[in-house]
FIDO-699353 format. One record per residue (C-alpha): residue number from 0; z, y, x. Coordinates in pm, 1 decimal, padded with zeros to 6 digits. Layout:
<recs>
<rec resi="NUM" Z="Z" Y="Y" X="X"/>
...
</recs>
This chain:
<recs>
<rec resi="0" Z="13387.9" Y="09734.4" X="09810.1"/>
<rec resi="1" Z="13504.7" Y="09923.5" X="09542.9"/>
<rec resi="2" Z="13933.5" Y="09996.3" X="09560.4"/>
<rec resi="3" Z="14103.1" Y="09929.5" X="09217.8"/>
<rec resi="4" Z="14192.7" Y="10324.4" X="09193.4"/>
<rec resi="5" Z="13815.0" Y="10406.7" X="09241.2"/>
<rec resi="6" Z="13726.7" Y="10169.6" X="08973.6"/>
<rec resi="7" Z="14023.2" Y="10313.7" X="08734.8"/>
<rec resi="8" Z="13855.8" Y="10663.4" X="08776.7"/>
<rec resi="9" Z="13494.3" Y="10542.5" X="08697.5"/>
<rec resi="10" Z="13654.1" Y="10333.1" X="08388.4"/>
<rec resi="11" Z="13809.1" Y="10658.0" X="08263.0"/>
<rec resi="12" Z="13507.0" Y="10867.9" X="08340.0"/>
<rec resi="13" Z="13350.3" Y="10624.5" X="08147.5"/>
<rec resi="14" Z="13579.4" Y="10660.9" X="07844.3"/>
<rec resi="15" Z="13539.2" Y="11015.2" X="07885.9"/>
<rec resi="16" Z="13163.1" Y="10971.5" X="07827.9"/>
<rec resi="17" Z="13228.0" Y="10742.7" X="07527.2"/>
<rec resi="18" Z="13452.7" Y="10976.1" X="07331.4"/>
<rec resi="19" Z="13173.1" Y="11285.1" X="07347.5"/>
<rec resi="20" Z="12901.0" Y="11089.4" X="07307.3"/>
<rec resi="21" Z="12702.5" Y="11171.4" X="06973.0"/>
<rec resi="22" Z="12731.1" Y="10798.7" X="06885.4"/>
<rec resi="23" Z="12836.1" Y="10478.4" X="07034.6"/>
<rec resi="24" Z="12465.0" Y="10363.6" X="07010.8"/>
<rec resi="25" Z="12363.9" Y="10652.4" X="07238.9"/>
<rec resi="26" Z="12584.1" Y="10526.6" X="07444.0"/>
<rec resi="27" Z="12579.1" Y="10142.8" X="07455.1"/>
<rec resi="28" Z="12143.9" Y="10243.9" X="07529.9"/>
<rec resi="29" Z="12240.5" Y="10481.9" X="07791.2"/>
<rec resi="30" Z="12441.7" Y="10207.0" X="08025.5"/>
<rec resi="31" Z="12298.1" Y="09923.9" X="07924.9"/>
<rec resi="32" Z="12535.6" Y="09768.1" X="07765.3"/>
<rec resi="33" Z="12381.9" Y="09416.9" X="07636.1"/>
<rec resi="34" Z="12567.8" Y="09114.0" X="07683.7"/>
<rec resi="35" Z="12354.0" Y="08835.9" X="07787.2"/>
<rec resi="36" Z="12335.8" Y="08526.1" X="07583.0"/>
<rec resi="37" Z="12513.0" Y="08189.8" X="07672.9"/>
<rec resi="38" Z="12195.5" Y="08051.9" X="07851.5"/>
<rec resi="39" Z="12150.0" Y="08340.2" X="08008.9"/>
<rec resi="40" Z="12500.5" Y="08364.8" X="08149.0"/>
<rec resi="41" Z="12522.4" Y="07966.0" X="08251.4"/>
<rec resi="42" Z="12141.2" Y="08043.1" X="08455.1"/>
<rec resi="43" Z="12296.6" Y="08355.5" X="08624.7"/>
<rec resi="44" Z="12590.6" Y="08126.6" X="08731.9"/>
<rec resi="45" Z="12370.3" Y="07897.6" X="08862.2"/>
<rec resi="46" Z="12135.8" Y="08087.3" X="09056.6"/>
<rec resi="47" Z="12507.4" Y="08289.0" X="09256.3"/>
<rec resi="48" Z="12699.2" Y="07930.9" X="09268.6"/>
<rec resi="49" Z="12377.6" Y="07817.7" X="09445.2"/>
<rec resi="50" Z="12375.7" Y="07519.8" X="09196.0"/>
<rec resi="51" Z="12176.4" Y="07221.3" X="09062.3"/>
<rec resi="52" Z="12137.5" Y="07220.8" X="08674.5"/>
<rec resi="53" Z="12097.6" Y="06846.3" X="08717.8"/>
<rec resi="54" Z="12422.0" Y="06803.0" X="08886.7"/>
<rec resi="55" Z="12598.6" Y="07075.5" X="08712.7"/>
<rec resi="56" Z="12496.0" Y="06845.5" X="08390.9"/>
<rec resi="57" Z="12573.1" Y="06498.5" X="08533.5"/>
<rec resi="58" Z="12939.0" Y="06623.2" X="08626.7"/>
<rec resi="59" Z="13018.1" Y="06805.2" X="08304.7"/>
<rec resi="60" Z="12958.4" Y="06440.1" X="08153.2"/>
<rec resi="61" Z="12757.4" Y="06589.7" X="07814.4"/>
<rec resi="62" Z="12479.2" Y="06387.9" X="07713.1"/>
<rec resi="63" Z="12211.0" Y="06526.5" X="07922.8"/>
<rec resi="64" Z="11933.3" Y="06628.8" X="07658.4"/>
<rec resi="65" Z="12228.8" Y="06835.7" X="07447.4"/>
<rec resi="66" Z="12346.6" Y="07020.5" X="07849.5"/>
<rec resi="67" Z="11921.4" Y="07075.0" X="07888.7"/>
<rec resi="68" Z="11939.2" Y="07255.3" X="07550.7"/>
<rec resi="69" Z="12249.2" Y="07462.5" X="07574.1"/>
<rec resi="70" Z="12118.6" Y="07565.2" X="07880.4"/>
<rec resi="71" Z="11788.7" Y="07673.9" X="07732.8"/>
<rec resi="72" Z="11953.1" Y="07816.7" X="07452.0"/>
<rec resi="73" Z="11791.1" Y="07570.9" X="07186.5"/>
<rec resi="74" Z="12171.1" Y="07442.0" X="07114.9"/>
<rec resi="75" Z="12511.9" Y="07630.2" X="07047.5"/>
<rec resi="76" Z="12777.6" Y="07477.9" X="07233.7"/>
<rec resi="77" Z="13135.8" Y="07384.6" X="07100.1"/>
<rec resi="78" Z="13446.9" Y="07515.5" X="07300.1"/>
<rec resi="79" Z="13526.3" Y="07203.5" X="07456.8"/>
<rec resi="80" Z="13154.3" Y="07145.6" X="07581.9"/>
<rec resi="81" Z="13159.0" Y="07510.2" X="07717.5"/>
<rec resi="82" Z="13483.6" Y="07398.0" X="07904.0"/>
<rec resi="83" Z="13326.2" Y="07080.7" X="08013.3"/>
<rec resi="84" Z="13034.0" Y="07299.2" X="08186.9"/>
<rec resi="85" Z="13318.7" Y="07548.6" X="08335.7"/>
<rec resi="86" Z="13457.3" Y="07298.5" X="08560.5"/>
<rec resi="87" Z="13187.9" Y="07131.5" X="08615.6"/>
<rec resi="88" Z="13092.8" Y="07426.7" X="08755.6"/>
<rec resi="89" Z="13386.7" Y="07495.8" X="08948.1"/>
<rec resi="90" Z="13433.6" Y="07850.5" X="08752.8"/>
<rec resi="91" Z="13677.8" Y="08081.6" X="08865.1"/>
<rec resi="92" Z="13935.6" Y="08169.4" X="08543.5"/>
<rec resi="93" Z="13771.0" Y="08508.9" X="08495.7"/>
<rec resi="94" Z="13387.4" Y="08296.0" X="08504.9"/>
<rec resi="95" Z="13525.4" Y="08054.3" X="08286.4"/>
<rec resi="96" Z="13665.2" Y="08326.4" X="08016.2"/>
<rec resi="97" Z="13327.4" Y="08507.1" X="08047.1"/>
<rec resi="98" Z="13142.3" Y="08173.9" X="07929.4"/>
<rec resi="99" Z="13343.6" Y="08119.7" X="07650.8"/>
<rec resi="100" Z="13294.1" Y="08490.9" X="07503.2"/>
<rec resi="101" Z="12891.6" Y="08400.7" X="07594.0"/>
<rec resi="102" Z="12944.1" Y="08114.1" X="07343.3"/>
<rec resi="103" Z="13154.1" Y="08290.8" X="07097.3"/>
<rec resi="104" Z="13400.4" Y="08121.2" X="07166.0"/>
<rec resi="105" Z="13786.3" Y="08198.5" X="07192.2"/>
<rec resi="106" Z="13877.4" Y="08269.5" X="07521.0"/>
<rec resi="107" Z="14151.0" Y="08094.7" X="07691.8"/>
<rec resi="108" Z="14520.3" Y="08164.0" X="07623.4"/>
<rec resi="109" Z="14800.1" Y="08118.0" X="07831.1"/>
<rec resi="110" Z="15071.6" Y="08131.0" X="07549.7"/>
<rec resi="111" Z="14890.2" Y="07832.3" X="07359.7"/>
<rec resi="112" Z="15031.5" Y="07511.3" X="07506.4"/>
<rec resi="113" Z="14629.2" Y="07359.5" X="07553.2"/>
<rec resi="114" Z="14524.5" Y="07678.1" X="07694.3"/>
<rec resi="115" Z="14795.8" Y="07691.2" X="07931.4"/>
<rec resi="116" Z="14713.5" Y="07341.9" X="08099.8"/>
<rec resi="117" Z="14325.6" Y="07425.9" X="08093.6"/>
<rec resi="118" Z="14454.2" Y="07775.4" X="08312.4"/>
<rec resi="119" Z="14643.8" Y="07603.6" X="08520.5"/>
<rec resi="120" Z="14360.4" Y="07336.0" X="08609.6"/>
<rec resi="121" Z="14072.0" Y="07566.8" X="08640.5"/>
<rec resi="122" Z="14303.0" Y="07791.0" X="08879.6"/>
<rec resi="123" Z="14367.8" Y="07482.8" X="09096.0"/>
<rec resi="124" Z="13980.3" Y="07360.2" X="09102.3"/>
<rec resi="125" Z="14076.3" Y="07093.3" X="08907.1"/>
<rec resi="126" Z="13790.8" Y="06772.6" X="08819.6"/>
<rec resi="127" Z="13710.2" Y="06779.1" X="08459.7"/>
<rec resi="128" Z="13849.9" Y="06388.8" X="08490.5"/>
<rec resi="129" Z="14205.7" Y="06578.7" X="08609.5"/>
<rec resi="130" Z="14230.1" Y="06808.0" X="08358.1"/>
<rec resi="131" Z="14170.1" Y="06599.3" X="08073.1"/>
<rec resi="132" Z="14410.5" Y="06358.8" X="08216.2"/>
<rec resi="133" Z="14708.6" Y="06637.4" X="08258.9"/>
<rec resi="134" Z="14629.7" Y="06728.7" X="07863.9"/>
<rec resi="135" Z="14658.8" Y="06350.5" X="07769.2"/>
<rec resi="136" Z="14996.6" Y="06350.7" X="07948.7"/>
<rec resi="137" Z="15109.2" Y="06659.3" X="07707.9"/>
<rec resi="138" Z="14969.8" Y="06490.6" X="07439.3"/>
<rec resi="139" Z="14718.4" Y="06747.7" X="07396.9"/>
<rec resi="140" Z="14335.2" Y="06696.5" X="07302.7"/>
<rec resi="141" Z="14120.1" Y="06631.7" X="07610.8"/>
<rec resi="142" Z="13832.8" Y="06833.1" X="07667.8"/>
<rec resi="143" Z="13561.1" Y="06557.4" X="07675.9"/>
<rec resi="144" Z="13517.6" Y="06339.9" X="07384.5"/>
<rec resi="145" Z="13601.0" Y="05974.1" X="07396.3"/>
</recs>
């Protein structure tokens, strides 16, 4: 594995690259740089977390035809729905930030009040039950819809 100095070097060699590059196009095509879609992203995490789409589904608590089609990229998913699927699947912070820019979504912030209590549960492996109950004791909107 990788050392966090090795990586700063390749990230600046990188940059490097970038700034004499005849165009940013040239570049983006030369690494690759496509960022998959939603679906894509959610299947990826599926196939490393060694998870269930079925279960995955039944614990984010969507209705399960909408879950099927966000998954197959037939639907576009709200924030909170995105955040529903992040703990169902037990995403790390990093995962779960990753989804949400997958969705277009904002990602979480930990200087907005909501945000902060969403951080704090995903960090802590939180149920999705749990973290909508720690908003509702802030008086802040729950994740899942009533």
């Amino acid at each position: 594995m990788e050392s966090h100095e090795e990586e700063e070097v390749l990230t600046e060699e990188l940059l490097n690259e970038l700034l004499f590059s005849s165009s940013a196009g040239h570049y983006i095509d030369t690494h690759q740089m496509t960022e998959p879609s939603l679906s894509s992203y959610l299947n990826e995490l599926l196939r490393s977390k060694d998870l269930k789409k079925s279960e995955v589904i039944k614990k984010s608590r969507l209705n399960e035809t909408f879950a099927y089609q966000i998954f197959s990229g037939d639907r576009h998913a709200s924030r909170n729905k995105v955040l529903q699927l992040a703990f169902a699947m037990e995403l790390s912070l990093r995962e779960a930030q990753r989804l949400l820019k997958h969705a277009g979504a904002n990602e979480l912030y930990c200087k907005d009040r909501r945000d902060a209590i969403i951080i704090y549960c995903l960090s802590r492996k939180c149920s999705l039950i749990k973290v909508d109950a720690e908003l509702y004791k802030f008086g802040e909107e729950t994740i899942t819809e009533v």
